[in-house]
PDB file of N, H, CA, C and O in Angstrom:
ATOM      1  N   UNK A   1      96.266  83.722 108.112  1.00  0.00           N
ATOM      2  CA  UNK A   1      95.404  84.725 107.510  1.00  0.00           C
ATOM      3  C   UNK A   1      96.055  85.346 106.279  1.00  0.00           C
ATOM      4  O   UNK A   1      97.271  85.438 106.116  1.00  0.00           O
ATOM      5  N   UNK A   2      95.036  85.795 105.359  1.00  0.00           N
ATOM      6  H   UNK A   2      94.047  85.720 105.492  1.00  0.00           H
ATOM      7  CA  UNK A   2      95.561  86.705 104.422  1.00  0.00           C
ATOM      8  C   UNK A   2      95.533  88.327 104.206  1.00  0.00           C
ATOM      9  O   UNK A   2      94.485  88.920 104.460  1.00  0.00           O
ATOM     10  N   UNK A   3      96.296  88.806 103.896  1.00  0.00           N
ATOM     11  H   UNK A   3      97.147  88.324 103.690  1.00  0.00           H
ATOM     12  CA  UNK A   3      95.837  90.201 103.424  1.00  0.00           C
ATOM     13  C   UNK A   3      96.348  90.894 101.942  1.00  0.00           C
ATOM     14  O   UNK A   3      97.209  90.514 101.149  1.00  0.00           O
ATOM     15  N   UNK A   4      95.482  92.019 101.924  1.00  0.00           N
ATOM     16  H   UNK A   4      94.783  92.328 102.568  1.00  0.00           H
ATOM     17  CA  UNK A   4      95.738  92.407 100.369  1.00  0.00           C
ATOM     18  C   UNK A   4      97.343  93.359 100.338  1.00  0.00           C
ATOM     19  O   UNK A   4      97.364  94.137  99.384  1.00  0.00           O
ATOM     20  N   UNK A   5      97.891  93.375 100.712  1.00  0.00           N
ATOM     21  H   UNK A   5      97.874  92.743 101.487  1.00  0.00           H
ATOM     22  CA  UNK A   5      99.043  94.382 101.524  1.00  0.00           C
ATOM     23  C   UNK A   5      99.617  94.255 102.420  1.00  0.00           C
ATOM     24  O   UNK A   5      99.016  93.753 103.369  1.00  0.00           O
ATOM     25  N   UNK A   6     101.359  94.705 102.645  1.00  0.00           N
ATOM     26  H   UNK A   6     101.848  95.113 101.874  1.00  0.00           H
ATOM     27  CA  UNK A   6     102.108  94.467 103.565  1.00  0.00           C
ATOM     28  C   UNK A   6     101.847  95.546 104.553  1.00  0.00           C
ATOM     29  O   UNK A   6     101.819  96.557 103.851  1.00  0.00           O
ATOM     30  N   UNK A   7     101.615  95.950 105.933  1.00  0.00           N
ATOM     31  H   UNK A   7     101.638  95.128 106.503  1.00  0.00           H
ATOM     32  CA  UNK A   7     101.565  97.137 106.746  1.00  0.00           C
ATOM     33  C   UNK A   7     102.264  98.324 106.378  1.00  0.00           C
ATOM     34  O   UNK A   7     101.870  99.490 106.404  1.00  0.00           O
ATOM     35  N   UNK A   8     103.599  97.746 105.957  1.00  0.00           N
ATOM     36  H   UNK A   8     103.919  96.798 105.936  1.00  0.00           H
ATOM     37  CA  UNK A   8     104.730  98.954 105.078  1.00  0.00           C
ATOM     38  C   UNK A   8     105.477  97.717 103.953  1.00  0.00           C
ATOM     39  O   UNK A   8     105.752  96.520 104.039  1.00  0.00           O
ATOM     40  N   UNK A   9     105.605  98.825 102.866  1.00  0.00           N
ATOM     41  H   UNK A   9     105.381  99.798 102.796  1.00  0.00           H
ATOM     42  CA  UNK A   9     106.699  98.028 102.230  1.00  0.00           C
ATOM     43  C   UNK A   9     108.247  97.989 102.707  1.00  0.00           C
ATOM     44  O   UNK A   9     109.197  97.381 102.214  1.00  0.00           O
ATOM     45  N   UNK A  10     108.199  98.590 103.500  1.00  0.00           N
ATOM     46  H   UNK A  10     107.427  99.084 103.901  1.00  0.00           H
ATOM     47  CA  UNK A  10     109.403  98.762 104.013  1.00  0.00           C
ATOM     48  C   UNK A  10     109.761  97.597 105.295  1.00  0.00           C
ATOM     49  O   UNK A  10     110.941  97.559 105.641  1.00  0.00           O
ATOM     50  N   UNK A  11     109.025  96.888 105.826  1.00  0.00           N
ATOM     51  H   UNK A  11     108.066  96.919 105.545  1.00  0.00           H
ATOM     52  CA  UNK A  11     108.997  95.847 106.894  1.00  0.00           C
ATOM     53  C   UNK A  11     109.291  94.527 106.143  1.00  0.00           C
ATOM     54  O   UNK A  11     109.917  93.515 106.454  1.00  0.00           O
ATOM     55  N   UNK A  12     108.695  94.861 105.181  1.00  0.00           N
ATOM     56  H   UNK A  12     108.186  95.683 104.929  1.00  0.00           H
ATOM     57  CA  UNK A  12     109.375  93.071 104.287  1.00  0.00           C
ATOM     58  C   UNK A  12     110.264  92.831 102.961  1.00  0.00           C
ATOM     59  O   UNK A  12     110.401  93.531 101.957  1.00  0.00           O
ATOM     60  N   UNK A  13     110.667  91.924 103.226  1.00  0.00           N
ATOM     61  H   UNK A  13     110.556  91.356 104.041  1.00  0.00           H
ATOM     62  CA  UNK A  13     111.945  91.464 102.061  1.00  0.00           C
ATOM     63  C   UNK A  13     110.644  90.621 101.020  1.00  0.00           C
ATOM     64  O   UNK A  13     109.492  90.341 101.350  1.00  0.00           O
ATOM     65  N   UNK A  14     111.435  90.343  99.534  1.00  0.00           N
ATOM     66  H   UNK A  14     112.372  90.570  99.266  1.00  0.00           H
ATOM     67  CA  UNK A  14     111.127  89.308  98.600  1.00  0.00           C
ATOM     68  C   UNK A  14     112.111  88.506  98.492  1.00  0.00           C
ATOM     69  O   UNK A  14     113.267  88.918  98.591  1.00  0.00           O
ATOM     70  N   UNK A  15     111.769  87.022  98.235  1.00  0.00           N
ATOM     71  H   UNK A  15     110.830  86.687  98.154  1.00  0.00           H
ATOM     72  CA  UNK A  15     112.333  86.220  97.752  1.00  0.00           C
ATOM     73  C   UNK A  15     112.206  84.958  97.565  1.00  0.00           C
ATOM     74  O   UNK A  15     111.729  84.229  98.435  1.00  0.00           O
ATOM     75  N   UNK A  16     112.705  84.427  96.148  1.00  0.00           N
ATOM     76  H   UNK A  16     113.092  85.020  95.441  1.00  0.00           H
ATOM     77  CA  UNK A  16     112.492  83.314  95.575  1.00  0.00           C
ATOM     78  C   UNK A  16     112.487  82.451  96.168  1.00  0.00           C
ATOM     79  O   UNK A  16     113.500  82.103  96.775  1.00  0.00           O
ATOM     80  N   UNK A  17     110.801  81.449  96.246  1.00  0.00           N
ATOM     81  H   UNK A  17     109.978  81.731  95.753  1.00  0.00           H
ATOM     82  CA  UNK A  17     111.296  79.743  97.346  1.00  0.00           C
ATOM     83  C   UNK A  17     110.719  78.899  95.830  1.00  0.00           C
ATOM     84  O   UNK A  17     109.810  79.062  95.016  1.00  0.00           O
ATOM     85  N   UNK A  18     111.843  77.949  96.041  1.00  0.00           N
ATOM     86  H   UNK A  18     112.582  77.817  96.702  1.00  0.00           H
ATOM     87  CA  UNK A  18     111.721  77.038  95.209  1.00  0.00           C
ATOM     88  C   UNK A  18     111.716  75.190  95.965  1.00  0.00           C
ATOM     89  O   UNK A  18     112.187  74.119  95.583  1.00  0.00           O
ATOM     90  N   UNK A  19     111.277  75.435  96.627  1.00  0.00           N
ATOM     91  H   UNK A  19     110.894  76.305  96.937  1.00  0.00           H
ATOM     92  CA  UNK A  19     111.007  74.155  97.515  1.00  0.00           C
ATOM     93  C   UNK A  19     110.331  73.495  97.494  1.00  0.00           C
ATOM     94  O   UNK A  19     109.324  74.051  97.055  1.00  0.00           O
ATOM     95  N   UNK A  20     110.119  72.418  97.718  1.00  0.00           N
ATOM     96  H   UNK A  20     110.937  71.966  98.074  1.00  0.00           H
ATOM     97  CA  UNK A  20     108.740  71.350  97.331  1.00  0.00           C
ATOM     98  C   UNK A  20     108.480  71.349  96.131  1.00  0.00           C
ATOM     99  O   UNK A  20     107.315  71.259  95.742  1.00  0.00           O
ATOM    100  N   UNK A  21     109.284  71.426  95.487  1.00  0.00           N
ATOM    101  H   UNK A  21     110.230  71.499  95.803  1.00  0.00           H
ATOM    102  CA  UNK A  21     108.718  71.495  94.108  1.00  0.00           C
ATOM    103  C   UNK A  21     107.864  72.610  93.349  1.00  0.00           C
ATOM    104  O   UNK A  21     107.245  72.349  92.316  1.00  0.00           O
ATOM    105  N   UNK A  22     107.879  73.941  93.974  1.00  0.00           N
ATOM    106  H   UNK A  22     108.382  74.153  94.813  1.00  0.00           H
ATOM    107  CA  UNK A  22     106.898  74.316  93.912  1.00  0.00           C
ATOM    108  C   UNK A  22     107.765  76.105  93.795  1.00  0.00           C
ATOM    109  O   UNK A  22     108.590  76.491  94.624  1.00  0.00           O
ATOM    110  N   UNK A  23     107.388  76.773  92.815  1.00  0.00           N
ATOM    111  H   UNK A  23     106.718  76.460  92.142  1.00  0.00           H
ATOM    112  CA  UNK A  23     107.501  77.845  92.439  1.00  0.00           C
ATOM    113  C   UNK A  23     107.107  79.231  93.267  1.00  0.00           C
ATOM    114  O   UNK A  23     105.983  79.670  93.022  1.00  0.00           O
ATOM    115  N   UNK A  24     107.919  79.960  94.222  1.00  0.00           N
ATOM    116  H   UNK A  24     108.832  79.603  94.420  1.00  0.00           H
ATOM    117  CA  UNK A  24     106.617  80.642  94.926  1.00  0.00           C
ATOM    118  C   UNK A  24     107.505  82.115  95.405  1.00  0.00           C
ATOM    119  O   UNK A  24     108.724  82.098  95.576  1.00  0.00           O
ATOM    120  N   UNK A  25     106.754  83.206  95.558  1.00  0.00           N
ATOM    121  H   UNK A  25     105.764  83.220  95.420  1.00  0.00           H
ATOM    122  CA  UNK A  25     107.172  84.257  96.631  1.00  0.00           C
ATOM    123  C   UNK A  25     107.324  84.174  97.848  1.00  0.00           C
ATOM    124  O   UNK A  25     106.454  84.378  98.695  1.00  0.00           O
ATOM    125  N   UNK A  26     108.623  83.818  98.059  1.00  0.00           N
ATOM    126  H   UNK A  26     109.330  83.652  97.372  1.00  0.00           H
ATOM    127  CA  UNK A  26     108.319  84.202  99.758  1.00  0.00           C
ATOM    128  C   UNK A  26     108.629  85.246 100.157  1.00  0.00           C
ATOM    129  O   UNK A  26     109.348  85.950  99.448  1.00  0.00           O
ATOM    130  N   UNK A  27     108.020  85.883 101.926  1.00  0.00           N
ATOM    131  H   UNK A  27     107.436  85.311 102.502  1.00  0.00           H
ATOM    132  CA  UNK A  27     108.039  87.299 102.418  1.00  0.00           C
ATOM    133  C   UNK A  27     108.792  86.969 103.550  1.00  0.00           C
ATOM    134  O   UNK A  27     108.722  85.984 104.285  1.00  0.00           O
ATOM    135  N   UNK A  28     109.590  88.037 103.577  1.00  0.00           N
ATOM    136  H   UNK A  28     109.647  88.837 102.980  1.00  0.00           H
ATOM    137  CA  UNK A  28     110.895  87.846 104.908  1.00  0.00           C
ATOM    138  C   UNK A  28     110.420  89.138 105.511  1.00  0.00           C
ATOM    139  O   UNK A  28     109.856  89.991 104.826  1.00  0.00           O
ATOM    140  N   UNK A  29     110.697  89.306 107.057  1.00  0.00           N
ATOM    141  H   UNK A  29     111.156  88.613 107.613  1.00  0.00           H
ATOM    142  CA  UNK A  29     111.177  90.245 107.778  1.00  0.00           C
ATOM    143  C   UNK A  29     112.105  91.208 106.994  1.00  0.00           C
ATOM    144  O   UNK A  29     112.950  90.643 106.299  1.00  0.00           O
ATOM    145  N   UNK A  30     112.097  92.442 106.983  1.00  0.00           N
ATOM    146  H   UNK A  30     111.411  92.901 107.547  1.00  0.00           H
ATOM    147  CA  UNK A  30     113.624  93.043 105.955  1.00  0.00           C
ATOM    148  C   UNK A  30     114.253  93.436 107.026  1.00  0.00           C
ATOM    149  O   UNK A  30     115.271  94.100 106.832  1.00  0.00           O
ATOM    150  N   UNK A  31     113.772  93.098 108.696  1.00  0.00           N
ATOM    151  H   UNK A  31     112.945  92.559 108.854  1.00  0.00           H
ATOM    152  CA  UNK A  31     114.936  93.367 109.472  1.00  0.00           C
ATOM    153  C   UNK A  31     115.801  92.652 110.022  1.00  0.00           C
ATOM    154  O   UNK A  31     116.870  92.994 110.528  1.00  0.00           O
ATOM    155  N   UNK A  32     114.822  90.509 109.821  1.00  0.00           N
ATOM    156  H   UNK A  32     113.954  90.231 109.410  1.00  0.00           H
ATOM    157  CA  UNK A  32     116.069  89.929 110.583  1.00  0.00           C
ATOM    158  C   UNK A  32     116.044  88.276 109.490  1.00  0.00           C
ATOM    159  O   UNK A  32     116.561  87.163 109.403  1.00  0.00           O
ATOM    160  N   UNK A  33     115.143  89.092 108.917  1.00  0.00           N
ATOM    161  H   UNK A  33     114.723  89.996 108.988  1.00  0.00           H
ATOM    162  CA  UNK A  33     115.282  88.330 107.575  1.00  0.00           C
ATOM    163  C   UNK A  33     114.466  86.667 107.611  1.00  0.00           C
ATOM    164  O   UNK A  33     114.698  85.614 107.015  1.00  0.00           O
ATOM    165  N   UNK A  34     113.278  87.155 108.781  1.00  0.00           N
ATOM    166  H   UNK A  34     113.090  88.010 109.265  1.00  0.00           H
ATOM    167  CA  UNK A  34     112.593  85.556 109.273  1.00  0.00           C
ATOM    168  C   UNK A  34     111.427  85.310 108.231  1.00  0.00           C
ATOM    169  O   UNK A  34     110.909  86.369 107.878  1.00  0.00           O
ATOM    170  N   UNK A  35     110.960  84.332 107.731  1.00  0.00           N
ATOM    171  H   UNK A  35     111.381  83.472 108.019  1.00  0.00           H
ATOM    172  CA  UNK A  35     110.039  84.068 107.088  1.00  0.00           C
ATOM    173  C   UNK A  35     108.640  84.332 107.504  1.00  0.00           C
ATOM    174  O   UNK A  35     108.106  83.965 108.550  1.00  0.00           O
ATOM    175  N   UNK A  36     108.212  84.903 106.701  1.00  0.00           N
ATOM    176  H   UNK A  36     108.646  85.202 105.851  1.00  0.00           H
ATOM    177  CA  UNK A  36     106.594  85.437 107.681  1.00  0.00           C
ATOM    178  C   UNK A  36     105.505  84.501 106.945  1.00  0.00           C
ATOM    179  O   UNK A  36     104.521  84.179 107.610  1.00  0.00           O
ATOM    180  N   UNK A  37     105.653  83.895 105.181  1.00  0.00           N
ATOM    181  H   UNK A  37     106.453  84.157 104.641  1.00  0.00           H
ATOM    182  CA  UNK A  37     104.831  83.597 104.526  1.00  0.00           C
ATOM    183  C   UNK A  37     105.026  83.665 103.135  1.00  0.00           C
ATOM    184  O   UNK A  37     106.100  83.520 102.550  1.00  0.00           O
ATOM    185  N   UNK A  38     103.592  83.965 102.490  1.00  0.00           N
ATOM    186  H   UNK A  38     102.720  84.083 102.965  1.00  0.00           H
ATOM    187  CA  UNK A  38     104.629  83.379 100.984  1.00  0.00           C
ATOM    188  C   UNK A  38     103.182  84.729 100.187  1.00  0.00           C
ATOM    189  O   UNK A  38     102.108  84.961 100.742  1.00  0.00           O
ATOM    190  N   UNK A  39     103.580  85.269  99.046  1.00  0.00           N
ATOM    191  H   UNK A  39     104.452  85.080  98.595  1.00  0.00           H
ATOM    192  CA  UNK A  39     102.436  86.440  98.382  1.00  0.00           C
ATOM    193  C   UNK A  39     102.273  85.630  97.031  1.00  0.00           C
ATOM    194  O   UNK A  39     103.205  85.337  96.282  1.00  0.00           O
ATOM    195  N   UNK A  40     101.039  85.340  96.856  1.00  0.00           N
ATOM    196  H   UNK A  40     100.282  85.579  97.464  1.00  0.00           H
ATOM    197  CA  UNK A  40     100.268  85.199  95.667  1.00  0.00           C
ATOM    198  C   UNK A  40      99.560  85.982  94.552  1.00  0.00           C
ATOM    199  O   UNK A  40      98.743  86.689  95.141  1.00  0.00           O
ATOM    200  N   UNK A  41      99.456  86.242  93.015  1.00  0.00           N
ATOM    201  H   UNK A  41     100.120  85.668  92.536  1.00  0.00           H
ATOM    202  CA  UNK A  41      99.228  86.910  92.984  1.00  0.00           C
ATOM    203  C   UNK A  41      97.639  87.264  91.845  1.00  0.00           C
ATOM    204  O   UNK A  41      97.377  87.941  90.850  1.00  0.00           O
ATOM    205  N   UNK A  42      96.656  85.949  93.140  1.00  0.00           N
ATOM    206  H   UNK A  42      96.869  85.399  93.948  1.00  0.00           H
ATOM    207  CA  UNK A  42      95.107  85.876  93.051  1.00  0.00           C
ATOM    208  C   UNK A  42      94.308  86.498  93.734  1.00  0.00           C
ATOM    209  O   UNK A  42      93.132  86.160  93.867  1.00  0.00           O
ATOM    210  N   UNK A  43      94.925  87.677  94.360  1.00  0.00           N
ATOM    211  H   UNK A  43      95.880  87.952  94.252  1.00  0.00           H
ATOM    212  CA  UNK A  43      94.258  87.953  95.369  1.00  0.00           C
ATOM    213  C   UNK A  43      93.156  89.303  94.959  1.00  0.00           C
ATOM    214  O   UNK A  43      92.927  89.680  93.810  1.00  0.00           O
ATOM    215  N   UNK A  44      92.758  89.700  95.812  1.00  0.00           N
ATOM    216  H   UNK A  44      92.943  89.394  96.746  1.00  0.00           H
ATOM    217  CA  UNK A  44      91.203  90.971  95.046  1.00  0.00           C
ATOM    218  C   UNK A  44      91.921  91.969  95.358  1.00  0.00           C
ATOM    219  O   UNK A  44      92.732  92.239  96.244  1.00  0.00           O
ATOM    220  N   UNK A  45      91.237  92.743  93.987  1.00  0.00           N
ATOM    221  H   UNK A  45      90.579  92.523  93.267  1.00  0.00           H
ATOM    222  CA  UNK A  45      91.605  93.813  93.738  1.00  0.00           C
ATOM    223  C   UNK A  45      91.410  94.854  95.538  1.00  0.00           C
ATOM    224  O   UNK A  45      90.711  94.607  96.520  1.00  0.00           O
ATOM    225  N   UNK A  46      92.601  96.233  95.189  1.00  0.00           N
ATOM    226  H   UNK A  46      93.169  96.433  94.391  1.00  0.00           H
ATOM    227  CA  UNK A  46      93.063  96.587  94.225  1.00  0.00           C
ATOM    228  C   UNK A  46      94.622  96.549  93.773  1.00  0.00           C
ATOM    229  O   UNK A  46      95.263  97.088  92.872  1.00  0.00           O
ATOM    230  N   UNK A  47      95.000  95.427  95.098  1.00  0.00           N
ATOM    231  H   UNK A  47      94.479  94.988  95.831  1.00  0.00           H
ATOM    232  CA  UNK A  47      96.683  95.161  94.317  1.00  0.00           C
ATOM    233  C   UNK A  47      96.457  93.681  93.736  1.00  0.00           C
ATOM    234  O   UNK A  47      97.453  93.219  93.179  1.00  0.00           O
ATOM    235  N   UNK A  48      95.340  92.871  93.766  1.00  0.00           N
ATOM    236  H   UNK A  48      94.530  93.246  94.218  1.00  0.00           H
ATOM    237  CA  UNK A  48      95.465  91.747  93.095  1.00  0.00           C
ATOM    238  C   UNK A  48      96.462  90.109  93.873  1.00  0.00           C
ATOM    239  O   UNK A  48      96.433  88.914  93.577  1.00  0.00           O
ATOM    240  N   UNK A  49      97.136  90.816  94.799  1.00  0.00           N
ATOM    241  H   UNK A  49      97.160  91.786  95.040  1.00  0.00           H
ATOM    242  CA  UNK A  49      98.046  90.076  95.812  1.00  0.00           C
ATOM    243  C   UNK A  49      97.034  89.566  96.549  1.00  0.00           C
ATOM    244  O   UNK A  49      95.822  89.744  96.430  1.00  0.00           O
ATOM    245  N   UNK A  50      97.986  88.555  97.752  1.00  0.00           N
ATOM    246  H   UNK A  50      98.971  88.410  97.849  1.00  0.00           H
ATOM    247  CA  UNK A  50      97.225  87.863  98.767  1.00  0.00           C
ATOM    248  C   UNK A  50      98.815  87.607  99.522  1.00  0.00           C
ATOM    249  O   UNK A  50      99.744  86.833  99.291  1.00  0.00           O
ATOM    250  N   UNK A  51      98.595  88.580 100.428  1.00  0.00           N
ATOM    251  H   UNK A  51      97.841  89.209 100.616  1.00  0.00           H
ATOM    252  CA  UNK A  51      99.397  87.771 101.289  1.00  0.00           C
ATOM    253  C   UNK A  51      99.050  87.155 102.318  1.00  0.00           C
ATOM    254  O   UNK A  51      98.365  87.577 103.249  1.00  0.00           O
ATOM    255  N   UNK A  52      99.823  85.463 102.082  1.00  0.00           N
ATOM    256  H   UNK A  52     100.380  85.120 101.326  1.00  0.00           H
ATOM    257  CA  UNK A  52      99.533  84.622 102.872  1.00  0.00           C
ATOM    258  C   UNK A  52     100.397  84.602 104.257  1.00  0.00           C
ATOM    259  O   UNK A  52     101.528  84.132 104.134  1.00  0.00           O
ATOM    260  N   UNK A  53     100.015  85.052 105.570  1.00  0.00           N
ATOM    261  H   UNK A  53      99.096  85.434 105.670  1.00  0.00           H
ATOM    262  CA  UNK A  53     101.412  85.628 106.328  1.00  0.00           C
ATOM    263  C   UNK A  53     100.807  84.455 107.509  1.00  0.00           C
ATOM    264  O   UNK A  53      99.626  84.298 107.822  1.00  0.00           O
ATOM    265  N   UNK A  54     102.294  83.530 108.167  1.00  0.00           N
ATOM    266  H   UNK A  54     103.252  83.658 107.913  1.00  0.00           H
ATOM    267  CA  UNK A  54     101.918  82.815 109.203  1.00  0.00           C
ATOM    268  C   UNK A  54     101.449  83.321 110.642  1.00  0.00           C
ATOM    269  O   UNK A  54     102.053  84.208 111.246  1.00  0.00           O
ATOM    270  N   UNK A  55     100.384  82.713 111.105  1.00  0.00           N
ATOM    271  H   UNK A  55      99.894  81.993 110.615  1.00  0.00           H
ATOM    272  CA  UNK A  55      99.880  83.601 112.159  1.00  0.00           C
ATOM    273  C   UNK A  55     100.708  83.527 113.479  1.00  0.00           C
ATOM    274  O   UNK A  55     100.263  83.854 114.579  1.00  0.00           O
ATOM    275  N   UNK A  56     101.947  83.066 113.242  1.00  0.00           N
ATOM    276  H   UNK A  56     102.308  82.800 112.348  1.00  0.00           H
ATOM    277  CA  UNK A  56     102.763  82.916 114.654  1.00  0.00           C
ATOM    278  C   UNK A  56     103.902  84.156 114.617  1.00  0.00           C
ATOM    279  O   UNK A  56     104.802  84.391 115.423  1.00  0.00           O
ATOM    280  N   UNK A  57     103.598  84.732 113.606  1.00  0.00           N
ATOM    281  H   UNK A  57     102.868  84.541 112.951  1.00  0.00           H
ATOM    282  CA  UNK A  57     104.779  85.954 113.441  1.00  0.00           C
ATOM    283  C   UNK A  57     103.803  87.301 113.865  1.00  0.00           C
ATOM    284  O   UNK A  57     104.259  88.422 114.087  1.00  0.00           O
ATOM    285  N   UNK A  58     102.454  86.952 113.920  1.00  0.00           N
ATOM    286  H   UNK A  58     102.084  86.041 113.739  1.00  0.00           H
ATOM    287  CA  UNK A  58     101.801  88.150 114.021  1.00  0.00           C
ATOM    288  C   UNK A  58     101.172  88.402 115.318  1.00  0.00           C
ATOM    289  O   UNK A  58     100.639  87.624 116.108  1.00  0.00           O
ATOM    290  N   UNK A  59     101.386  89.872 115.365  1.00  0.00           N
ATOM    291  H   UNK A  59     101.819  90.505 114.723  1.00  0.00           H
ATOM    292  CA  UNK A  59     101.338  90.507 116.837  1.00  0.00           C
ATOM    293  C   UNK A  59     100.339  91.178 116.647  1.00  0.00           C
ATOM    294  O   UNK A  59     100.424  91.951 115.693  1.00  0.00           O
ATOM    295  N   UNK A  60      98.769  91.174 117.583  1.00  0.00           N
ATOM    296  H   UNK A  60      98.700  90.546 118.358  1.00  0.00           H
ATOM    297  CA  UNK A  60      97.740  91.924 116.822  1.00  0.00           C
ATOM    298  C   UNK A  60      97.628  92.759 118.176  1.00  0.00           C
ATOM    299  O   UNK A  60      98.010  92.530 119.324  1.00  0.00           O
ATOM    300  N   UNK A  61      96.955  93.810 117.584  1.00  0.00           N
ATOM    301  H   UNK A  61      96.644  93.996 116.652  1.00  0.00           H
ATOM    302  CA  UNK A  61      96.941  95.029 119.222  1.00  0.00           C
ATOM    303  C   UNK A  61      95.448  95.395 118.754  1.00  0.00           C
ATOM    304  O   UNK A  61      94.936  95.617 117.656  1.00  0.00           O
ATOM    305  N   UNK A  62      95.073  95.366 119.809  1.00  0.00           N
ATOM    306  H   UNK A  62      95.489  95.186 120.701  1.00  0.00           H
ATOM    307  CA  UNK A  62      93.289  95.158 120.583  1.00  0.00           C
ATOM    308  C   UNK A  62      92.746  96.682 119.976  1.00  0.00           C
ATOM    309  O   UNK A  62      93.103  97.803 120.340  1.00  0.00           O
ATOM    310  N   UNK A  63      92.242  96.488 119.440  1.00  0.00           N
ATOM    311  H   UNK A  63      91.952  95.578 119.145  1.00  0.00           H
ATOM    312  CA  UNK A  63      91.683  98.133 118.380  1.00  0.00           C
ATOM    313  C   UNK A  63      90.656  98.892 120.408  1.00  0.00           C
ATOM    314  O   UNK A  63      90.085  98.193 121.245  1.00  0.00           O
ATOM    315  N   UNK A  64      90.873 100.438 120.421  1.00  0.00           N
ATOM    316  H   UNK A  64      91.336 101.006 119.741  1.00  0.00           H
ATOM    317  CA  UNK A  64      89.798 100.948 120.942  1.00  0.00           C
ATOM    318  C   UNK A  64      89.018 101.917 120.223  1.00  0.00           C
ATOM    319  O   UNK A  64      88.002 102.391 120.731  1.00  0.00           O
TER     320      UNK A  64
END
């Protein structure tokens, strides 16, 4: 899944992936430093981002 925003900026790291050939942001954990996904920056307004975050890192809690 994507979203326009990190939950906190404070939960994730930046950093350069240059792998596959391919130029990109990746988003780390900033606490244990695990790869969550990678931020693009096509995404809709109003930060213009997309973060692309893997859905095996994400923990969703059941809205009441």
């Amino acid at each position: 899944p994507s979203f326009g925003a990190p939950v906190s900026k404070e939960a994730v790291a930046i950093a350069r992936d240059s792998t596959h050939g391919m130029a990109r942001t990746e988003i780390l954990c900033a606490r244990c430093d695990a790869h969550l996904g990678h931020v693009f920056d096509d995404g809709p307004r109003p930060t213009n981002l997309r973060y692309c975050i893997n859905s095996v890192v994400l923990d969703l809690e059941k809205e009441e």
